[in-house]
C-alpha positions as CSV (number, residue, x, y, z in Angstrom):
1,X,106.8,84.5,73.7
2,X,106.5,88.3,72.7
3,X,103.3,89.9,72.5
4,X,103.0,93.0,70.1
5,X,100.2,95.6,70.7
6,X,99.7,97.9,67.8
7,X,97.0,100.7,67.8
8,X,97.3,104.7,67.4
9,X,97.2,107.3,70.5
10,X,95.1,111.0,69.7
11,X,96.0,113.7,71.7
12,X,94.3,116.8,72.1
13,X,95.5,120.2,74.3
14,X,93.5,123.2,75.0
15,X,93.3,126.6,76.9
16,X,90.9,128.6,77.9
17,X,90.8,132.0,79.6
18,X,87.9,134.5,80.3
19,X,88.3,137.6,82.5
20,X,84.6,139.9,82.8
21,X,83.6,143.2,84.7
22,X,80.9,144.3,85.1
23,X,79.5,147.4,87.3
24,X,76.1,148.0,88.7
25,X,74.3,151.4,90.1
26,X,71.3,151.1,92.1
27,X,69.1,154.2,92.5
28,X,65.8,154.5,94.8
29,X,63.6,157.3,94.6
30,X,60.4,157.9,96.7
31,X,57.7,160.7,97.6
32,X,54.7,160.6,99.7
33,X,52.6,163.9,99.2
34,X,50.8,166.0,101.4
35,X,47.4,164.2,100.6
36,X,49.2,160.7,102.3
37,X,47.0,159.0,105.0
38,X,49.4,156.3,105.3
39,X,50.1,155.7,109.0
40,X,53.1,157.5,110.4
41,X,53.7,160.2,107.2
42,X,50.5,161.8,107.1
43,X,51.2,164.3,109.6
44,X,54.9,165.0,107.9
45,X,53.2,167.5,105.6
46,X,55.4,165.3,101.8
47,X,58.4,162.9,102.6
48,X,60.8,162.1,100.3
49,X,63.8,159.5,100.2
50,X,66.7,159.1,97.5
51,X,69.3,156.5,97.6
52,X,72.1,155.7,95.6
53,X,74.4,152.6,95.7
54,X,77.5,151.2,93.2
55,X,79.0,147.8,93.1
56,X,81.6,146.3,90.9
57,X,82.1,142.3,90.2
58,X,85.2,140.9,88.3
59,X,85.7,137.6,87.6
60,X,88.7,136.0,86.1
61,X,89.2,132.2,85.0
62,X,91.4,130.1,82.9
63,X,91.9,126.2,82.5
64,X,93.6,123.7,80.5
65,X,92.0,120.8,79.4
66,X,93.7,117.3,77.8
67,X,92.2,114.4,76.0
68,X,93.8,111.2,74.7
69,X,93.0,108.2,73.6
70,X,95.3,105.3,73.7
71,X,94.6,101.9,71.6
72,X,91.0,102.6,71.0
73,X,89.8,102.0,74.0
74,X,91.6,103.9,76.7
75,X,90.0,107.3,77.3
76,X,92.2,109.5,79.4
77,X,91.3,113.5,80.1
78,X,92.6,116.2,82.4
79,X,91.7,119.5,83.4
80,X,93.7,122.1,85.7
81,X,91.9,125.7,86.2
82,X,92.4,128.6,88.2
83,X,90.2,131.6,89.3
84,X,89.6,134.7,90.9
85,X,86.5,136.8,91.7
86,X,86.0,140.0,93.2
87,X,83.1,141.6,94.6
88,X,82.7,145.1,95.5
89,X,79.1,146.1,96.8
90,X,76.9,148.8,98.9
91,X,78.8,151.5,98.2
92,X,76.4,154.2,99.0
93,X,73.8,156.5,101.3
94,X,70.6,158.2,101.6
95,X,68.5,160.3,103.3
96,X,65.1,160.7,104.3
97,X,63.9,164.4,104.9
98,X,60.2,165.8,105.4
99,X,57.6,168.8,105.8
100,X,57.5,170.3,101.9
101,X,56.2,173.9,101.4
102,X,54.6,171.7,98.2
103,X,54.7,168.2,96.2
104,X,56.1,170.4,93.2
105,X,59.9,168.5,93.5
106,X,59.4,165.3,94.8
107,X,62.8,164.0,96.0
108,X,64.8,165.9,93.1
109,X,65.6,168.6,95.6
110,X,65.6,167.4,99.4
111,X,67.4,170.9,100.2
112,X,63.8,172.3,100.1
113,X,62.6,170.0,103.0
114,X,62.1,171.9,105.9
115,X,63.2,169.1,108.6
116,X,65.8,166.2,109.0
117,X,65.4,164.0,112.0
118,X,69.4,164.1,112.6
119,X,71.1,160.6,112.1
120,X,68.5,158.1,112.0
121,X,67.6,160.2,108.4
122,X,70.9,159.1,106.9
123,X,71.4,155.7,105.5
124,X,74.6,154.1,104.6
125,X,75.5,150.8,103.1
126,X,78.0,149.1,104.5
127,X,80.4,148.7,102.2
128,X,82.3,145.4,101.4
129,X,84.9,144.1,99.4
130,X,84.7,140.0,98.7
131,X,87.6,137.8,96.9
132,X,87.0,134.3,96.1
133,X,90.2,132.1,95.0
134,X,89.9,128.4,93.4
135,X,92.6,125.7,92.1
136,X,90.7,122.9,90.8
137,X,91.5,119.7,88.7
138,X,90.1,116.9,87.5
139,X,90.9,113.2,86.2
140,X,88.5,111.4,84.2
141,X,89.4,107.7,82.6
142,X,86.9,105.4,80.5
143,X,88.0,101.5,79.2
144,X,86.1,100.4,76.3
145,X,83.1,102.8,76.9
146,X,82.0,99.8,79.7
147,X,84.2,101.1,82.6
148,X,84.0,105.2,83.9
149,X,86.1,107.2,86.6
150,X,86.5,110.6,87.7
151,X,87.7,112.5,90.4
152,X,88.2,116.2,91.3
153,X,89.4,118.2,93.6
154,X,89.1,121.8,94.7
155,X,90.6,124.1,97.0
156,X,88.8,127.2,98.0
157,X,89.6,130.3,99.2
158,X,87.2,133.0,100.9
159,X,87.8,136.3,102.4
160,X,84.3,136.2,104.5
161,X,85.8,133.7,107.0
162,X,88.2,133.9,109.8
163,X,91.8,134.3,109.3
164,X,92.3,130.5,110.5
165,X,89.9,128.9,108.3
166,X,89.6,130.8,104.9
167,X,90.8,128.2,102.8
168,X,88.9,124.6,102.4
169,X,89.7,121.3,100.3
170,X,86.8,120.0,98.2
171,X,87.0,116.5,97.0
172,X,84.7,114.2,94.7
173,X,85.0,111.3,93.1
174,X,82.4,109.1,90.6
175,X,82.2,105.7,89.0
176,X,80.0,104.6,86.0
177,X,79.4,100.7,84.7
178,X,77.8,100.8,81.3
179,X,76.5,97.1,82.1
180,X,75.1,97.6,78.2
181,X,78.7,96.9,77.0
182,X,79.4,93.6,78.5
183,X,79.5,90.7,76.1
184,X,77.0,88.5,78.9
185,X,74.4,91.2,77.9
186,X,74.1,90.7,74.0
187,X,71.4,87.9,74.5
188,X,69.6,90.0,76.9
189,X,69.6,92.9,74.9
190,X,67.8,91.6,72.1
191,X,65.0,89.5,74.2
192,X,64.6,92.9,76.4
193,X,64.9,95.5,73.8
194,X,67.5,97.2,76.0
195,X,69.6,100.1,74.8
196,X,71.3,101.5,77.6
197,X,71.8,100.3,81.2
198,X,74.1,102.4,83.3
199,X,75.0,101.8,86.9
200,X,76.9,105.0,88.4
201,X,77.7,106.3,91.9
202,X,79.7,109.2,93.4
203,X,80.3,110.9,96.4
204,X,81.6,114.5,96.8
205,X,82.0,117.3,99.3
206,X,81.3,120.8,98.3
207,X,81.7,124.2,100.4
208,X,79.4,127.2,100.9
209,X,80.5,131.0,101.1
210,X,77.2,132.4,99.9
211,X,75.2,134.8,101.9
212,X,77.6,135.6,104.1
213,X,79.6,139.2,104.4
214,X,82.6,140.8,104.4
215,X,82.2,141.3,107.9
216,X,81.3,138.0,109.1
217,X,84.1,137.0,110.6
218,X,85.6,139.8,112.2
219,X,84.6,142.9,115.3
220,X,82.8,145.9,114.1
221,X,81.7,148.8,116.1
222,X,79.4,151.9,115.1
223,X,77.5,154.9,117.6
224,X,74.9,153.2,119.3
225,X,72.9,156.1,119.1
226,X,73.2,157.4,122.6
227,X,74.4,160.8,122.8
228,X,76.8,161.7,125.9
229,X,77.8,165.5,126.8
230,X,81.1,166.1,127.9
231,X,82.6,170.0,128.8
232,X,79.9,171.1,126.7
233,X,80.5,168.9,123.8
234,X,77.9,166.1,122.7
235,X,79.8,162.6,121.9
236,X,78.2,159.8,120.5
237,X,78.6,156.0,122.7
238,X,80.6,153.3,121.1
239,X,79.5,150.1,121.0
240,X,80.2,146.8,119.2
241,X,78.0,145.8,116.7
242,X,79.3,142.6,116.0
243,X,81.7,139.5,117.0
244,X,85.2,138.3,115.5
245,X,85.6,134.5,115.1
246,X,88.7,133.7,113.7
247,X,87.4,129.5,113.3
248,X,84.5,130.8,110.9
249,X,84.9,128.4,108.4
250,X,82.9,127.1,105.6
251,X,79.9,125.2,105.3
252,X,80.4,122.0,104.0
253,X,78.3,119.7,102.2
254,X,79.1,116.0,101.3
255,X,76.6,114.1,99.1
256,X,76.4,110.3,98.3
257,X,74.1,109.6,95.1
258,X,73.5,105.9,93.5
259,X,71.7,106.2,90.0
260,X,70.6,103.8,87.7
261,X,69.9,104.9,83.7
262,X,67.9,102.6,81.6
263,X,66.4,103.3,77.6
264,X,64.6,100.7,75.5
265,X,63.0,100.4,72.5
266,X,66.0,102.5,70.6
267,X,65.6,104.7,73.0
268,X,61.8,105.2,72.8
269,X,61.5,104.6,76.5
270,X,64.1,105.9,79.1
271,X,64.8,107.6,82.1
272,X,66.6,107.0,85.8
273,X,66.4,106.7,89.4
274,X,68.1,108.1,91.8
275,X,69.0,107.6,95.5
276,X,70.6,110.3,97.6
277,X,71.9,111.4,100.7
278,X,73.3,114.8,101.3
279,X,74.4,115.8,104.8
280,X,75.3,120.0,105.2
281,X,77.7,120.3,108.2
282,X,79.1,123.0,110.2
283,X,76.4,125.3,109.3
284,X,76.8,129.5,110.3
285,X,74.2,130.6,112.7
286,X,74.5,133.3,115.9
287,X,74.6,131.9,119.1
288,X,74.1,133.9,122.4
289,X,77.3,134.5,124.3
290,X,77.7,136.0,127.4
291,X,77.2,139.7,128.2
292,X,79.8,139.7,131.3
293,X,82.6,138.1,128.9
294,X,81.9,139.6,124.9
295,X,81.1,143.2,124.5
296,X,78.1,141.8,122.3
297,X,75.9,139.1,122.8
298,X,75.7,137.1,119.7
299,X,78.7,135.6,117.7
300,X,78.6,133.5,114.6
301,X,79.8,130.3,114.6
302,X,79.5,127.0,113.2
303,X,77.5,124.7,114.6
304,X,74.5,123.2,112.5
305,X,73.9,120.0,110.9
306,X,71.0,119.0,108.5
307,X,70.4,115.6,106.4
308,X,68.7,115.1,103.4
309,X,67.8,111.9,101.9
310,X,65.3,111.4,99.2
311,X,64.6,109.5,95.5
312,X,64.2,110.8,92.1
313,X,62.4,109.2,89.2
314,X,62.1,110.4,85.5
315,X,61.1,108.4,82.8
316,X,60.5,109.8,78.7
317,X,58.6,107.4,76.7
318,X,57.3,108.2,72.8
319,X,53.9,105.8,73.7
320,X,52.9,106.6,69.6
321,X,54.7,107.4,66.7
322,X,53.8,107.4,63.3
323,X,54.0,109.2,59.9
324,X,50.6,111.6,60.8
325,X,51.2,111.3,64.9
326,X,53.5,111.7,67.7
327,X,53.4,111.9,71.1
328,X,56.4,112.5,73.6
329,X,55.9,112.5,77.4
330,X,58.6,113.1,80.6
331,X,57.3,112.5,83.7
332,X,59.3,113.1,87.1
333,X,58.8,112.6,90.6
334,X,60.7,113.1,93.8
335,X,60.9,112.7,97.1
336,X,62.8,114.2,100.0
337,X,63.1,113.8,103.4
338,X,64.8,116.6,106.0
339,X,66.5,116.4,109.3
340,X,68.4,119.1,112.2
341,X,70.9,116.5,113.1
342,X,72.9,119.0,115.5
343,X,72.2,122.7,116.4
344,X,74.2,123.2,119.5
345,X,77.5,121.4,120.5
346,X,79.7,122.2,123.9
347,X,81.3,125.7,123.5
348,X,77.9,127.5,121.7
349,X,74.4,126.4,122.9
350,X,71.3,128.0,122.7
351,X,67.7,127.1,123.5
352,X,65.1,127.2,120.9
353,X,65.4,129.2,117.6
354,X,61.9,130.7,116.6
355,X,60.8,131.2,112.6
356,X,58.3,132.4,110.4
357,X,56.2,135.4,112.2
358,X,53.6,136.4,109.9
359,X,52.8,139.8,111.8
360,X,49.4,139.3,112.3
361,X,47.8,142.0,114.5
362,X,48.1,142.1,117.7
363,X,50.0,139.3,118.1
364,X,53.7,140.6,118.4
365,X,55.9,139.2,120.8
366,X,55.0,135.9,120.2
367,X,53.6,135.5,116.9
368,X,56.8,133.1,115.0
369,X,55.0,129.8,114.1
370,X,57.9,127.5,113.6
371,X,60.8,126.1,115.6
372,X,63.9,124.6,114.4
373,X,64.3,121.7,116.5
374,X,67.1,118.7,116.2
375,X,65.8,115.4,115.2
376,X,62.4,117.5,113.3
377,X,62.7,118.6,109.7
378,X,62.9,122.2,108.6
379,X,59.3,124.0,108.5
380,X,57.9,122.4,111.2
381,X,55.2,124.1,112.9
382,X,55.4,124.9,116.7
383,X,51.9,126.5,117.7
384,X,48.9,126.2,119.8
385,X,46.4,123.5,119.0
386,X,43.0,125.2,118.6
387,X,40.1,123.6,120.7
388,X,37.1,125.5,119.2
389,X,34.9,127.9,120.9
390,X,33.6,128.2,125.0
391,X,30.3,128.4,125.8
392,X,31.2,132.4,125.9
393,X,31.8,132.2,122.6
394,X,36.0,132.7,123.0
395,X,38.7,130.5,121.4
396,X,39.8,128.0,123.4
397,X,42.9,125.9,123.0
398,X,44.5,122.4,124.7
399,X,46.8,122.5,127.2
400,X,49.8,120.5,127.6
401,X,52.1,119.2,130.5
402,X,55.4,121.3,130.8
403,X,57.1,117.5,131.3
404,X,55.9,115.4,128.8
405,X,54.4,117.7,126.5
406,X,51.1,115.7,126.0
407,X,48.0,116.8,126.4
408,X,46.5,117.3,129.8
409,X,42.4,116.8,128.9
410,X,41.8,120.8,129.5
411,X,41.4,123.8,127.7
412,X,42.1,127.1,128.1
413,X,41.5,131.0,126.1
414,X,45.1,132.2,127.4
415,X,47.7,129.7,126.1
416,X,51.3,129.9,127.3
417,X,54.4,128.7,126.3
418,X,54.1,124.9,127.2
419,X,51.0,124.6,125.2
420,X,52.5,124.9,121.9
421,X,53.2,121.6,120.3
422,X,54.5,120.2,116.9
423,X,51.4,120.6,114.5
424,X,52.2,120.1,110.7
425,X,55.2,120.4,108.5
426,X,56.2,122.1,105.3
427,X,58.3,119.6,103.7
428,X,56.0,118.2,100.8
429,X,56.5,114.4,100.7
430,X,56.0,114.1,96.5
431,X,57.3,116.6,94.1
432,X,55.8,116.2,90.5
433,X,56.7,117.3,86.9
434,X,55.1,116.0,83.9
435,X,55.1,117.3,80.4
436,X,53.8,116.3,77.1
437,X,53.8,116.8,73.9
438,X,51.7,116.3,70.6
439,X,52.1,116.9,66.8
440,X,49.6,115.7,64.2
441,X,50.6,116.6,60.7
442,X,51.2,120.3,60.9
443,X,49.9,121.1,64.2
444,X,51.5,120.6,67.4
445,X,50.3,121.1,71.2
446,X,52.0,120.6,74.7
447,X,50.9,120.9,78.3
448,X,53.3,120.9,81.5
449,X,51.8,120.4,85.2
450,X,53.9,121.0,88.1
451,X,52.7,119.2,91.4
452,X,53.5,119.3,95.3
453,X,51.7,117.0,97.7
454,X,51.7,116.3,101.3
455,X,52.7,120.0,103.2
456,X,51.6,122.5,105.0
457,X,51.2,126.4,105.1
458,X,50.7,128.4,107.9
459,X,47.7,131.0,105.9
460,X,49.5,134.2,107.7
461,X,47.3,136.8,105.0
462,X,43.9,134.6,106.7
463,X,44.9,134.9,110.3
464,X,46.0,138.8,109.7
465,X,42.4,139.4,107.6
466,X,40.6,138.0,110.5
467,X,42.0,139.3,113.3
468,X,39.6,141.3,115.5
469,X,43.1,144.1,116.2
470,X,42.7,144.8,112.4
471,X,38.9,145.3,112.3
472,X,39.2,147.5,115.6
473,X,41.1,149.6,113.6
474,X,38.7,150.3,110.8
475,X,40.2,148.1,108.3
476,X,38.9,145.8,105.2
477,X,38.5,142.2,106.9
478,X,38.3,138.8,105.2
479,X,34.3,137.4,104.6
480,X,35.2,134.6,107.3
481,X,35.8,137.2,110.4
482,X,31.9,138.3,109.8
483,X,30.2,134.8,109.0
484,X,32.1,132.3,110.9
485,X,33.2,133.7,113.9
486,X,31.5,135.4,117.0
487,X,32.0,138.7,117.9
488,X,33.8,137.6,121.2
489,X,36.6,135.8,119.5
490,X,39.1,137.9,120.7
491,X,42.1,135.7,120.8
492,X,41.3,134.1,117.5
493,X,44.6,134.8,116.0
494,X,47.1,133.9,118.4
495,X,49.7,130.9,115.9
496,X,47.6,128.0,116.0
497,X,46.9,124.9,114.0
498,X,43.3,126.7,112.9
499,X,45.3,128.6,110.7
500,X,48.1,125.8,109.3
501,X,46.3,124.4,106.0
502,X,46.9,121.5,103.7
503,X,49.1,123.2,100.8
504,X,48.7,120.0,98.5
505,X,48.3,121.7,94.6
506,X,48.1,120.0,91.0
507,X,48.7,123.2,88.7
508,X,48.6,123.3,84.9
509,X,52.0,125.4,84.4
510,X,51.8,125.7,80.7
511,X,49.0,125.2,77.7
512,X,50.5,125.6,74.1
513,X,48.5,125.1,70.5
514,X,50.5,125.9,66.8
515,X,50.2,125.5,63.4
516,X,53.4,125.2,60.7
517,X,53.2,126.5,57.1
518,X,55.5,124.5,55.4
519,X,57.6,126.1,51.9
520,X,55.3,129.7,51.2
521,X,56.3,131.0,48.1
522,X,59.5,129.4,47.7
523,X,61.2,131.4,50.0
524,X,59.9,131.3,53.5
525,X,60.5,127.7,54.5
526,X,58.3,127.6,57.5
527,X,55.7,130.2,59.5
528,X,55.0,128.6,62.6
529,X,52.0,130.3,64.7
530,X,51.2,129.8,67.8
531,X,49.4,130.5,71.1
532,X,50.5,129.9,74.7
533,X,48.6,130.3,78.6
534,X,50.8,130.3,81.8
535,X,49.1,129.4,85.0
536,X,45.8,128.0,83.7
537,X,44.6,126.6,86.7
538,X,45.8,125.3,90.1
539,X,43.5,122.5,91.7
540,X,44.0,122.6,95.7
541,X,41.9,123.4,98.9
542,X,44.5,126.0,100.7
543,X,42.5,129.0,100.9
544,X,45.6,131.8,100.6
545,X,46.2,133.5,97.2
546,X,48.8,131.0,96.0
547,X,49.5,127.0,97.5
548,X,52.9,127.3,96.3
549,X,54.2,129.4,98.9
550,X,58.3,129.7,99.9
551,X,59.8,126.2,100.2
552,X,63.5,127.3,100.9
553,X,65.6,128.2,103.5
554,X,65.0,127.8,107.2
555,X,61.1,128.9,107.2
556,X,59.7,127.3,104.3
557,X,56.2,127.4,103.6
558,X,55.2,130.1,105.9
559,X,52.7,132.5,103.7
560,X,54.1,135.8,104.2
561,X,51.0,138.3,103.5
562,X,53.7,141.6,103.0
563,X,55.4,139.3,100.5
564,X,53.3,136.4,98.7
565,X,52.7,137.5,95.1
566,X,50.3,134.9,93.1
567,X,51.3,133.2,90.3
568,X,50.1,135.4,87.3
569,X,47.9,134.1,84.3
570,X,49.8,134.8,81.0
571,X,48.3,134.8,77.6
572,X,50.8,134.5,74.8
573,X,51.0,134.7,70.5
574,X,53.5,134.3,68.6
575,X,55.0,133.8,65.4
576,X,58.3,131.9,64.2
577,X,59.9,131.8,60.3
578,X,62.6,130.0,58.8
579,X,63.7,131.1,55.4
């Protein structure tokens, strides 16, 4: 018996290759005049600083991709790529120089300043040179349009890391079952209305090189400003200013995501959900080493590990269409939950590490308001708890047992260490987005609001606006030091819980109105006008300038006051045409 397959094979074969440069000058001029009251300069009689730094990036990439496919229904593709970047930065200095016969020059001529306060006037970038090298393929392969597979795989090179360790192998794979396709399904696509049904999942490992130096990996040493006279002659003292660590290596991420994709109604209804669990691994942090054995006390190395798991859910729907009418929606939510799984192991320990000082007068040496702590999620809030007011009219605070940590039924105006105990957290526990659109006849109108629900802030502008150091001093308080507080409060703003608010916020991102004219004259096809406000309103009970306050990194949702700039209210017109 001989079987005889007959169909036709398409082949396809391309390269691409892209090189870019591009070069960057950074220039930073400053004057403060004679008339300047600003702490520190008003007694230097016009300071002036100019600063000038170069960088240079190049980038170059190329790749070849193949498609084929073989009797119809076998979809084969490869791609194999190469690249190379280069990044050249802080190449530069400045200098700071003061007492100004006049404000006439500014800082175009700092010759004229009559003073230089020797080396600590000069700065210098440090500058760095940073090469990034990839070899990357991939292997994708589809049966029928029902079946789906692909797998990549990278290796990465990076000259921030130590010489053992610079290069890292990146794997991922992915599978995809369009359930849709499958000949048990044709009854139940009909009685369901189903259009698409796709079950996919894929795992993959990625590495981090970003936001780390040149230098990070290996010794540097630099004057420690300490001058030391020798036969006459002043030398400057030595020092190191940072570690080597040949085993830096890179940061690793691996990520497991199960998603299911669903449309119905032609399409009129669709969207997914997704379930994920990401886990970032040997993470880069400094750890204290000893004095008696390293010339310097920190080194980096990696240590950290942090878990995220969380669901997202979109859905699109088109609830009404008709000739006159439409309306389109797109609604998305998301949830995440964070975890420090490991910050210490046996070679590189360290006790506690401290985030998120606000600077709030006169609380300085112990003013950080978060602690990163394994088996609590990023942004979690380490402070006192705040106990109201004594009968002296002074802010009190609970105690807590050194051992367990609980509290011990007392209060007391001078809190230590062991009283500070876990009090909120930044991580939101719903993220929303939800846009929508409208069109009747010629006119058309969207709005977009943008959600976060369940976190934290720590109000750092409040509790520096109330603080009894900054009125002392003469300065503008906030309404609430005068009405709500007595005038013996004089501990008020040490970090505590009084000052950690609910940062829940519904905002209205976006409002848009237009009108189309449709074939004017015979030669303009369409004049669309239209109108749009950013920022219309935010609903929420946080009482800083603006709920949505940092949410990355390793502090999140601390409300710097130095740096927290409200979301601005934006008033828009415009006008498109088509001819």
């Amino acid at each position: 018996m001989t079987t005889v397959h007959t169909g036709t094979t398409a082949a396809r074969l391309t390269w691409n290759l892209n090189y870019q440069y591009s070069n960057k000058q950074r220039t930073y001029s400053a004057y403060d005049s004679h008339l300047s009251q600003l702490n520190g300069v008003a007694d230097l009689q016009g300071r002036a600083n100019r600063s000038t730094y170069f960088g240079e990036d190049q980038t170059f990439e190329t790749y070849f991709n193949y498609d084929t496919t073989i009797a119809k229904k076998h979809k084969v593709g490869a791609m194999l790529g190469y690249s190379w970047e280069e990044r050249d930065n802080n190449d530069g200095f400045g200098l700071t120089v003061h007492n100004f016969f006049d404000d006439a020059l500014k800082w175009n001529q700092l010759s004229y300043a009559g003073q230089i306060d020797g080396m600590t006037a000069v700065e210098s970038g440090t500058k760095e040179k940073i090469r990034n090298i990839s070899f990357y393929g991939r292997i994708s392969y589809s049966y029928d349009s029902r079946y789906m597979l692909q797998a990549t795989l990278r290796r990465d090179g990076s000259s921030v890391f130590g010489k053992n360790h610079r290069w890292g192998t990146f794997p991922s794979v992915s599978a995809a079952w369009n359930i849709t396709e499958e000949s048990f399904m044709d009854g139940l696509k009909d009685a369901l209305n189903l259009s698409n049904l796709k079950f996919r999942v894929g795992y993959g490992i990625s590495g981090n090189a970003l936001g780390f130096g040149a230098y990070s990996a290996v010794a540097t040493y630099g004057a420690n400003g300490s001058i030391t006279t020798i036969n006459g002659k002043d030398w400057a003292t030595l020092q190191a200013t940072k570690l080597a660590n040949e085993d830096l290596k890179w940061e690793k991420t691996s990520m497991l995501n199960v998603g299911l994709d669903f449309a119905f109604f032609n399409g009129r209804l669709n969207g997914s959900i997704e379930f994920y669990n990401k886990v970032t691994d040997d993470l880069i942090w400094d750890y204290p080493v000893s004095s008696f054995i390293y010339p310097y006390g920190t080194i980096a190395a990696n240590v950290g590990k942090i878990t995220n798991n969380g669901v997202e859910f979109s859905i699109n729907a088109i609830p009404i269409q008709n000739k006159n009418f439409t309306w389109q929606t797109a609604l998305n939510l998301s949830h995440n939950k964070n975890k420090v799984n490991r910050l210490t192991n046996e070679k590189y320990k360290t006790g506690t590490f401290t985030q998120g000082d606000p600077r709030v007068a006169g609380v300085s040496a112990y003013g950080w308001t978060q602690q990163i702590m394994e088996g609590q999620p990023l942004g979690t809030f380490y402070t006192y708890e705040f106990a109201g007011y004594n009968a002296d009219g002074k802010a009190t605070y609970y105690e807590h047992d050194a051992e367990t940590g609980e509290r011990t039924g007392t209060t007391t105006t001078d809190p230590k260490y062991k009283d500070r105990t876990i009090t909120g957290c930044a991580q939101p526990k719903l993220n929303l987005g939800w846009n929508n659109t409208f069109s009747y006849k010629n006119w058309s109108a969207s709005f977009f609001l943008t959600g976060m629900f369940g976190q934290k802030a720590y109000n750092g502008l409040r509790a520096h606006y109330t603080a009894p150091d900054f009125f002392a001093g003469g300065k503008n308080v906030l309404k609430e030091f005068i009405t709500n507080r007595p005038a013996t409060d004089v501990t008020s703003n040490v970090p505590s819980d009084r000052f950690i608010e609910n940062a829940s916020f519904l905002r209205l991102q976006s409002l848009s109105l237009g009108y189309t004219f449709r074939n004017l004259d015979g030669w303009v096809n369409s004049l669309q006008l239209y109108g749009t406000v950013n920022n219309v309103f935010t609903i929420t009970s946080y009482k800083g300038l603006d709920p949505e306050v940092n949410m990355g990194g390793i502090d999140p949702g601390v409300d710097y006051r130095w740096s927290t700039y409200p979301h601005t209210r934006t008033f828009m017109l415009g006008a498109k045409i088509n001819f």
